[in-house]
Legacy VTK file of the C-alpha trace (Angstrom):
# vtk DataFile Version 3.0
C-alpha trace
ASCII
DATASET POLYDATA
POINTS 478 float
25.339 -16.786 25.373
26.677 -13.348 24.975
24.247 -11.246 27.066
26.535 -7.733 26.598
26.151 -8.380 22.756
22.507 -8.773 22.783
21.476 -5.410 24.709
24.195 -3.699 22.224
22.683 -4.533 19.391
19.379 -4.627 20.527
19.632 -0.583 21.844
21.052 -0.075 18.045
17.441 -1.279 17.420
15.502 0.453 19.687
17.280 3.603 18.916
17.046 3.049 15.282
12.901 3.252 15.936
13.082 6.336 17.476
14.894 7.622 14.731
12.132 6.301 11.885
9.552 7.867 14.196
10.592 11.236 13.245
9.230 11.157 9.362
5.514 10.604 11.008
6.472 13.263 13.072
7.288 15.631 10.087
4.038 14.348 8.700
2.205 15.488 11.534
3.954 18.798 11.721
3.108 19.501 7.651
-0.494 18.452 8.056
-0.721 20.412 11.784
-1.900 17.340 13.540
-1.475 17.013 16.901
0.496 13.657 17.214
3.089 15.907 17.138
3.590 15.752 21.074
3.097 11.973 20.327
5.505 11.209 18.466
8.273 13.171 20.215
7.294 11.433 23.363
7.400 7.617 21.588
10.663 8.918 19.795
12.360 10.061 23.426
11.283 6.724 25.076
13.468 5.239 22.107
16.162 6.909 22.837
15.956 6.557 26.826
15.533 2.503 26.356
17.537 2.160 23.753
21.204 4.731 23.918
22.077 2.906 27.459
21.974 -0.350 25.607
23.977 0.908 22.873
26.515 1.353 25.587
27.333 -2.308 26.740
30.250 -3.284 24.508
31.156 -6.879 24.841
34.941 -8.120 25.016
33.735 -11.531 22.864
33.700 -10.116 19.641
32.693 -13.452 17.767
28.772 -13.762 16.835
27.707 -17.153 16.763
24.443 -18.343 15.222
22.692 -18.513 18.368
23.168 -14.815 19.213
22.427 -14.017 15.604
18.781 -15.681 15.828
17.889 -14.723 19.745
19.104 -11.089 18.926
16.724 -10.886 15.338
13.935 -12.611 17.437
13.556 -10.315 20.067
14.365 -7.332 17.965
11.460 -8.025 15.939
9.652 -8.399 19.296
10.459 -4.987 20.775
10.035 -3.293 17.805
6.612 -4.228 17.580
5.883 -3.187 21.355
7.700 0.204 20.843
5.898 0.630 17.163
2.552 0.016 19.147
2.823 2.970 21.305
1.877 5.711 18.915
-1.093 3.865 18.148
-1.801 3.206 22.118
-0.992 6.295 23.287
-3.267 8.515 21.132
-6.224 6.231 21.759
-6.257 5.633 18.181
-6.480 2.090 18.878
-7.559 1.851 22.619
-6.171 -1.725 23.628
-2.922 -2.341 23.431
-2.825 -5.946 22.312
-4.820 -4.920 19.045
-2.587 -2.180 18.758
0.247 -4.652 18.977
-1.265 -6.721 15.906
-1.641 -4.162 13.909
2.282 -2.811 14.483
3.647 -6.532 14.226
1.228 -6.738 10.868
2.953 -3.760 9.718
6.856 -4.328 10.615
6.223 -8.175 9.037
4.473 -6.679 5.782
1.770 -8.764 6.811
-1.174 -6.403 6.178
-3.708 -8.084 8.443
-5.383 -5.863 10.424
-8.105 -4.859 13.056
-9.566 -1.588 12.130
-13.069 -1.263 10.671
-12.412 2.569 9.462
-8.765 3.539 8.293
-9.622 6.889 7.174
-10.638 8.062 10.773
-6.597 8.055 11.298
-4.334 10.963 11.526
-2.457 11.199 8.613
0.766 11.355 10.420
-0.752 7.695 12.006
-1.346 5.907 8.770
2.340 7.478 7.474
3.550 5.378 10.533
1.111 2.508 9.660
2.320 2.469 6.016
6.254 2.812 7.118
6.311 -0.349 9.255
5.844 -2.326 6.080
9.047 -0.497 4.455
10.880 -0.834 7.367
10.217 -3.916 7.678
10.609 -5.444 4.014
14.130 -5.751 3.831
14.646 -5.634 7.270
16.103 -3.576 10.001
19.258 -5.472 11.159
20.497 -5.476 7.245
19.939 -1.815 7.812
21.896 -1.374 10.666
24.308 -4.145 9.195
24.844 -1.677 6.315
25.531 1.502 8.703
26.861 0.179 12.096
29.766 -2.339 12.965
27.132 -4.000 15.198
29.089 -6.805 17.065
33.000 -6.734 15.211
32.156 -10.340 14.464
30.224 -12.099 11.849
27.322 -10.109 11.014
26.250 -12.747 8.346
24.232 -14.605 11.077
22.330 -11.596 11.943
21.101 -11.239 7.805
20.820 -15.025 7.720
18.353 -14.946 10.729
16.565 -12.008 9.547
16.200 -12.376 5.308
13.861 -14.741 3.613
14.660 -17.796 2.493
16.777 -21.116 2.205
20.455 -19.986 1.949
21.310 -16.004 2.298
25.469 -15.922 1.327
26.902 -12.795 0.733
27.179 -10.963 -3.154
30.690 -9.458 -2.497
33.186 -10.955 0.537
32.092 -8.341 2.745
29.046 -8.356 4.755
28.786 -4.738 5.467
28.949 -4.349 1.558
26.412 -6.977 0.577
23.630 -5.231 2.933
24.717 -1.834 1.461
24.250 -3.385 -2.047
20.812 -4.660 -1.237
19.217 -1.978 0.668
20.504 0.765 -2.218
18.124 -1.592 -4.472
15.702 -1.395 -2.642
15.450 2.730 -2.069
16.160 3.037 -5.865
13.063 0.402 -6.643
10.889 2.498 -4.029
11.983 5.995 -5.681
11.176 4.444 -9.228
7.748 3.713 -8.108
7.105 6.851 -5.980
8.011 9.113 -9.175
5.526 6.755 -11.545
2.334 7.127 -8.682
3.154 10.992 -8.597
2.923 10.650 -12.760
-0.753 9.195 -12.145
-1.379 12.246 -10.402
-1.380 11.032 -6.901
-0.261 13.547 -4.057
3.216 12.714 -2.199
1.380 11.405 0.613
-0.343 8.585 -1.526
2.720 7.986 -3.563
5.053 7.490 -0.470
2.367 4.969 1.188
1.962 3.350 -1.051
4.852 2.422 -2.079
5.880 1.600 0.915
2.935 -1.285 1.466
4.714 -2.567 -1.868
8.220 -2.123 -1.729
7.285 -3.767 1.789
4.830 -6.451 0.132
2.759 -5.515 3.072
-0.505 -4.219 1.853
-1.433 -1.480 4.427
-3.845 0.986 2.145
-4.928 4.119 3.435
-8.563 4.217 2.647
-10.968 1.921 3.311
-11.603 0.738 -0.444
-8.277 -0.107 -0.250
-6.791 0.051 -3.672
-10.153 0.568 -5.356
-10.527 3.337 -5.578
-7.522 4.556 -7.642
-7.083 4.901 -11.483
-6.354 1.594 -13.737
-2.880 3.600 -14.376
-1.897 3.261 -10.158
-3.515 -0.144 -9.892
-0.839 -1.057 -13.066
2.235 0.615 -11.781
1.193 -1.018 -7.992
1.138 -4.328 -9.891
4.407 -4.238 -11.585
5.854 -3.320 -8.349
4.537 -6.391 -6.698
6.007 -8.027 -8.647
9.109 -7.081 -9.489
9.424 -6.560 -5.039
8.750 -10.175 -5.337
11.672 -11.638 -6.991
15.257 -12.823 -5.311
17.552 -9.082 -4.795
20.162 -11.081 -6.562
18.798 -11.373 -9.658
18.906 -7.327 -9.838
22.372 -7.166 -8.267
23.505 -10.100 -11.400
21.950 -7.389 -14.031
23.661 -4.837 -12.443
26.656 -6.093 -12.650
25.926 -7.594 -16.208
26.017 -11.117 -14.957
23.364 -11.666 -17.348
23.822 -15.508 -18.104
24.082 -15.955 -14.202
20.426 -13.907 -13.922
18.712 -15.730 -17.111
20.029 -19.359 -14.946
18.010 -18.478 -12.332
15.162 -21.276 -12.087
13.447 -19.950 -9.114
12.894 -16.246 -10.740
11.461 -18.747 -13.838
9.302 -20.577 -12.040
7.518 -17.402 -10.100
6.893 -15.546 -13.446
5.523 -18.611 -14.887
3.394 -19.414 -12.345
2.357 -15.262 -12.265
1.180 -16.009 -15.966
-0.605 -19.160 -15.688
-1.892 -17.731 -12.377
-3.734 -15.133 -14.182
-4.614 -16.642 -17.668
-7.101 -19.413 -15.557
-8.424 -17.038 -13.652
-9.190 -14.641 -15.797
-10.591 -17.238 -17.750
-12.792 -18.681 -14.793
-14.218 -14.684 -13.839
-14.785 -13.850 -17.387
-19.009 -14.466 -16.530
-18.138 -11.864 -13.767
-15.961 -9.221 -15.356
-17.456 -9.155 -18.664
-14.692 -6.409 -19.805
-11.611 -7.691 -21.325
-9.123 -5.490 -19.581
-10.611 -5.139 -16.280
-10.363 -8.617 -16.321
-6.555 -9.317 -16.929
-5.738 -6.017 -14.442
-8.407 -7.510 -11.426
-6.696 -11.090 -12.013
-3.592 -9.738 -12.766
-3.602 -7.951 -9.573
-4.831 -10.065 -6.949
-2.510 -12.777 -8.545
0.802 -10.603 -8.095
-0.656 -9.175 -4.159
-1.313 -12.424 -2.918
1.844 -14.666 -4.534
4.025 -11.677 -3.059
2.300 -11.440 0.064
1.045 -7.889 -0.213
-2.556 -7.830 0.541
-3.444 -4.878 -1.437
-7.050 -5.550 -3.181
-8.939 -3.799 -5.797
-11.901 -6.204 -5.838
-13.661 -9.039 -2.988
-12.171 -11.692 -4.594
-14.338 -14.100 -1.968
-17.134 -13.353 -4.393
-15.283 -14.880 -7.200
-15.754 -18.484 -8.123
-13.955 -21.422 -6.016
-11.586 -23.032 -8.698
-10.451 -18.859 -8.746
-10.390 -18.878 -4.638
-8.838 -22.078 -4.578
-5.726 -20.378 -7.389
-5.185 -17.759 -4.470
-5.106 -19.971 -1.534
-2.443 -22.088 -3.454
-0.552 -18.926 -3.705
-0.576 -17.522 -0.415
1.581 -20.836 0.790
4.032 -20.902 -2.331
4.694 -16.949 -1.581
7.630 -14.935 -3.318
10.748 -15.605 -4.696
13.891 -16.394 -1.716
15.612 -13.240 -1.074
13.071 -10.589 -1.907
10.669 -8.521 0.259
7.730 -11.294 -0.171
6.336 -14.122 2.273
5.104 -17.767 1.901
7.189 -20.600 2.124
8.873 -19.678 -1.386
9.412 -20.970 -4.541
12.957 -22.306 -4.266
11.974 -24.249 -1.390
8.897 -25.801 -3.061
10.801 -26.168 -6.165
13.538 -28.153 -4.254
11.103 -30.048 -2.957
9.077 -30.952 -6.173
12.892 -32.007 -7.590
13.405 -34.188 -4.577
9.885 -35.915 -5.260
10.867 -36.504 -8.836
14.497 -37.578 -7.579
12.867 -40.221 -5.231
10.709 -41.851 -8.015
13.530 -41.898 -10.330
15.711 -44.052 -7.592
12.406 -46.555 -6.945
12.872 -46.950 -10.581
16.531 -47.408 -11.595
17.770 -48.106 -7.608
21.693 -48.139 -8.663
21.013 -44.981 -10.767
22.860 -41.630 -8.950
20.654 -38.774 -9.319
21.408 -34.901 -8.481
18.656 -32.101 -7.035
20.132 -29.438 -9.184
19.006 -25.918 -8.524
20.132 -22.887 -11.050
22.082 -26.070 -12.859
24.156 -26.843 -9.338
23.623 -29.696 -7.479
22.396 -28.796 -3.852
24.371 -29.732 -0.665
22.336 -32.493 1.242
22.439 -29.634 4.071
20.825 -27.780 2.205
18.225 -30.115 1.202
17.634 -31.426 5.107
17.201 -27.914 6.128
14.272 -27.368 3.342
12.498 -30.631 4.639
12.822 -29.729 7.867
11.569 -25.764 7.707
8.265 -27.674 5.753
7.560 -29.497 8.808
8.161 -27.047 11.292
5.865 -24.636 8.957
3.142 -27.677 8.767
3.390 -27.917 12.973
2.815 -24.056 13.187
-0.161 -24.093 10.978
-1.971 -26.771 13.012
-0.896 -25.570 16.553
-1.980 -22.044 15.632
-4.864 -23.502 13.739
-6.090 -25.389 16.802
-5.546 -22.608 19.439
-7.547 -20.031 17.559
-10.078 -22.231 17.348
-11.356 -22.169 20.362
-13.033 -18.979 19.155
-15.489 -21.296 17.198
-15.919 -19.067 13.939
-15.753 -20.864 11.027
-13.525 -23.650 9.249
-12.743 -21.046 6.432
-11.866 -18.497 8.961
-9.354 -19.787 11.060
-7.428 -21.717 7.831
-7.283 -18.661 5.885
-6.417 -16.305 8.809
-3.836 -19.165 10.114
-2.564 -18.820 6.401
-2.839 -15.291 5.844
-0.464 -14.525 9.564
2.328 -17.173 8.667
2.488 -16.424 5.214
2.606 -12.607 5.685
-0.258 -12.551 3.018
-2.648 -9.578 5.264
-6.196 -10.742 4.046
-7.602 -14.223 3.960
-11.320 -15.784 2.640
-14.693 -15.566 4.932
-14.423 -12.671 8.161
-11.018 -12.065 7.136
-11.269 -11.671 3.634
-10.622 -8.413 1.370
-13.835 -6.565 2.830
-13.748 -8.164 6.665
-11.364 -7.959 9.007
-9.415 -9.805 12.421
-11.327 -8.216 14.815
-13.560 -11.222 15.220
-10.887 -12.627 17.328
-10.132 -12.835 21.072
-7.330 -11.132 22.877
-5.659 -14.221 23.374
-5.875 -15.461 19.361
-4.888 -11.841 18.567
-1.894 -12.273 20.792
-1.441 -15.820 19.126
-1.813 -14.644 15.976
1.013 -11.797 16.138
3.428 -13.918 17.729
2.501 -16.230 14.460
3.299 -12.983 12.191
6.678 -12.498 13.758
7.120 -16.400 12.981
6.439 -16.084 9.628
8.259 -13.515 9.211
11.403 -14.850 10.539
10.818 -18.449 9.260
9.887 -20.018 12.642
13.623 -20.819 13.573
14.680 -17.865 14.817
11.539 -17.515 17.352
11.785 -21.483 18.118
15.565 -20.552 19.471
14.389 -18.214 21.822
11.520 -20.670 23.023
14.695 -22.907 23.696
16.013 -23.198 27.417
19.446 -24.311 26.276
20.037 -21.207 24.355
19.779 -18.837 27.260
22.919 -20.727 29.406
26.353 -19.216 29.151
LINES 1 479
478 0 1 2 3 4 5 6 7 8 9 10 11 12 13 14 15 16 17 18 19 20 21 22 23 24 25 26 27 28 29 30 31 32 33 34 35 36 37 38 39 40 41 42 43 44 45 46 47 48 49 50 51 52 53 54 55 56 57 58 59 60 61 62 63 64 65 66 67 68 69 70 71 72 73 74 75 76 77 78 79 80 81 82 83 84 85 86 87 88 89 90 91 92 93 94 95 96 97 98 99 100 101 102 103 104 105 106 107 108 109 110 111 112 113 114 115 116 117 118 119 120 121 122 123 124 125 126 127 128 129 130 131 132 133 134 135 136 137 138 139 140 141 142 143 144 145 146 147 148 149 150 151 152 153 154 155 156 157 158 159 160 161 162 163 164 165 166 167 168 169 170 171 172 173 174 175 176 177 178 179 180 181 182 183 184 185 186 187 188 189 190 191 192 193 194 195 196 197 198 199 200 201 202 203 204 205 206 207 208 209 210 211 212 213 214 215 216 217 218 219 220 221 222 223 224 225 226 227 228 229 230 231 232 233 234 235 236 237 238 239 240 241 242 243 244 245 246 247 248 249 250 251 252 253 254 255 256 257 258 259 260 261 262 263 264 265 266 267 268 269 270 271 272 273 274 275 276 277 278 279 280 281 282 283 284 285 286 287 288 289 290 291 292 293 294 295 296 297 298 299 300 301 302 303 304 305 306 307 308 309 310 311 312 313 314 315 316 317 318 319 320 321 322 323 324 325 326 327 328 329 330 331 332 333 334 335 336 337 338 339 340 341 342 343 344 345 346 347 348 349 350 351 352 353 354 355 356 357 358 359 360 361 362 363 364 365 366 367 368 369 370 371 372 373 374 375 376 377 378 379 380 381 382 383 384 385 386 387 388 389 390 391 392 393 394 395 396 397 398 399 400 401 402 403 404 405 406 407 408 409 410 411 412 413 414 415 416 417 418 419 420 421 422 423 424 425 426 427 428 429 430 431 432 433 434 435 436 437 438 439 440 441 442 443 444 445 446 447 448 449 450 451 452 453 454 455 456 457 458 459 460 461 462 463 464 465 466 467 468 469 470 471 472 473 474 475 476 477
């Protein structure tokens, strides 16, 4: 293991906080709040921590795939415990494990959370709040990846530990390129959709949050009606975002570059707008009794379908009031998540897709036994790597669910509870059914399911592997 790249790269990360905590400090200075002092003292303690890291070079300039997932896991680690100290510090949240949740909720684009009143917050606060979820959505080491020669090695194990999904390759042959190329479609994206919320007559300090919570899929609003109370015109544009946040980076980057036959090929990007429009055709069919008005209907289905298939969170109705063929759409949706490759959570389509091809493949062998039969994805057949590390993340994501599931039980709340909020913290979704629906909260829970239940964020977040290496013994011996 090499230690002296580790605390490099991980005081790049550090550092790299302290530098994001300057825009809520700016927000705090325009607003004449006075987290100002706050945020110049979490901002310093950045700095202090992280510059000395920044200063242990390593002679070993080759990254294996064990640094690249210890270094991601605990970055994602201390920048949640850094990101918690604004909230700590100005008593804002007094304890400091809930004010952990709610920083590891925001930096995972989670969107769960443990406050009962979000407008009591500074503004400069819920800026900060809102951030983690941009921050977050693509991911900070791609960021750093795009700026910094981190290591001198192969930085593709540091975006393959950090990005969603199945296989993460590089667009061009450079690595430093490829997180440049995805991270300048991402700010153009979030500056499309800040310009249309200012069009709907929103101020710049609704427009920039959020957009972040979507760009993010994280779901952070910043009043408690969450996104209620806005105009049919935001709650449209805040759709369209979700889902267009939700689909694979690549499929952009292919109609960029006019690769158009490549992008149309694309079965996974298929499959998640298909299932978007089914999604919200039988559900807006099953609520019509409740939303007698035609276009409130498709824009309240239409909604809730694209926040919780792209693991937002945002909500614009209780949708635990809603019938439970409806409730039973959404909880389906919160496991399938987003498309590989974009900002979203949930296991994804590809992998489910894979899957579902491998079921069918199976059957067809039972049947013709001497018959040779391809799972083809995007019309290439997939490596049998590839399809062993698929099976393998499902199981690992069913042993999570039922470990978690089991500890925070011991609260004794309900059955509906614990699945959903079990659900809602791997998946990145935010809110679940029951106490932590769309109107509740996870405040219900202990300290120690709290604690359980960010670690479980992180893991989602990551997809389990990179947090089961560090939980490894064998990883940490030179």
């Amino acid at each position: 293991m090499n230690y002296r790249m580790i605390s490099h790269v991980l005081g790049w990360v550090i550092s790299f906080e302290g530098v994001c905590m300057l825009l809520p400090l700016l927000c705090a200075a325009i607003y004449g709040e006075q987290t100002i002092g706050l945020f110049i003292s979490c901002a310093l303690l950045c700095f202090i921590v992280g510059i000395p890291l920044t200063l242990i070079k390593s002679r070993k300039k080759n990254m294996f795939a064990k640094e690249g997932f210890v270094i991601v896991a605990l970055s994602w680690i201390f920048l949640s415990i850094f990101g918690a100290m604004p909230f700590f510090l100005s008593k804002a949240i007094p304890s400091f494990i809930d004010a952990l949740f709610e920083t590891a909720s925001g930096f995972t684009t989670t969107g769960a959370s443990i406050l009962t009143d979000v407008e009591a917050l500074p503004k400069s606060l819920l800026f900060w709040r809102s951030f983690t979820h941009w921050i977050g959505g693509m991911g900070v080491i791609v960021f750093l990846v795009a700026l910094l020669p981190l290591s001198g090695g192969d930085n593709l194990h540091l975006i393959r530990a950090e990005s969603p999904g199945h296989s993460v390759g590089k667009l061009v042959p450079h690595v430093k390129t490829t997180a440049k190329i995805l991270y300048t479609i991402y700010l153009g994206l979030t500056f499309v959709q800040i310009a249309l919320l200012k069009l709907g007559g929103l101020d710049w300090f609704s427009s920039l949050t959020l957009t972040f919570g979507t760009a993010g899929t994280g779901g952070f609003s910043i009043l408690n009606s969450g996104i209620a109370s806005y105009s049919p015109y935001v709650q449209w544009v805040i759709t369209i975002f979700m889902i267009i946040f939700g689909v694979d980076f690549t499929f952009y980057y292919c109609i960029l570059m006019r690769r158009f036959k490549y992008a149309l090929k694309m079965e996974e990007v298929r499959t998640y707008l298909c299932v978007i429009a089914v999604s919200v055709l039988l559900i807006c069919l099953n609520i019509a009794s409740q939303i007698s008005n035609g276009w409130d209907n498709v824009r309240h289905s239409a909604f809730q379908v694209a926040s919780v298939m792209t693991t937002t969170g945002y909500t614009t109705v209780d949708y635990d009031l809603w019938p439970q063929f409806s409730k039973m759409i959404l909880l389906g949706l919160m496991f399938l998540g987003a498309c590989a490759g974009s900002t979203g959570g949930g296991i994804k389509v590809s992998r489910l897709l894979v899957l579902a091809k491998s079921i069918i493949k199976e059957i067809r062998v039972l049947v013709h036994p001497k018959s040779t039969v391809k799972v083809k994805l995007n019309g290439r057949p997939l490596e049998h790597e590839t399809l062993r590390g698929i099976s393998v993340f499902f199981m690992a994501y069913c042993f999570v669910f039922v470990v978690v599931l089991l500890v925070i039980s011991l609260d004794n709340l309900d059955f509906t509870t614990n699945f959903t909020a079990v659900a809602a913290t791997l998946g990145n979704i935010g809110p679940g059914l029951s106490l932590v629906g769309p109107t509740g909260n996870f405040a219900c829970y202990s300290f120690v399911s709290k604690l359980v239940l960010t670690l479980t964020m992180i893991v989602g977040r990551l997809e389990i592997f990179p947090i089961l290496v560090l939980l490894s013994p064998k990883v940490w011996k030179r």
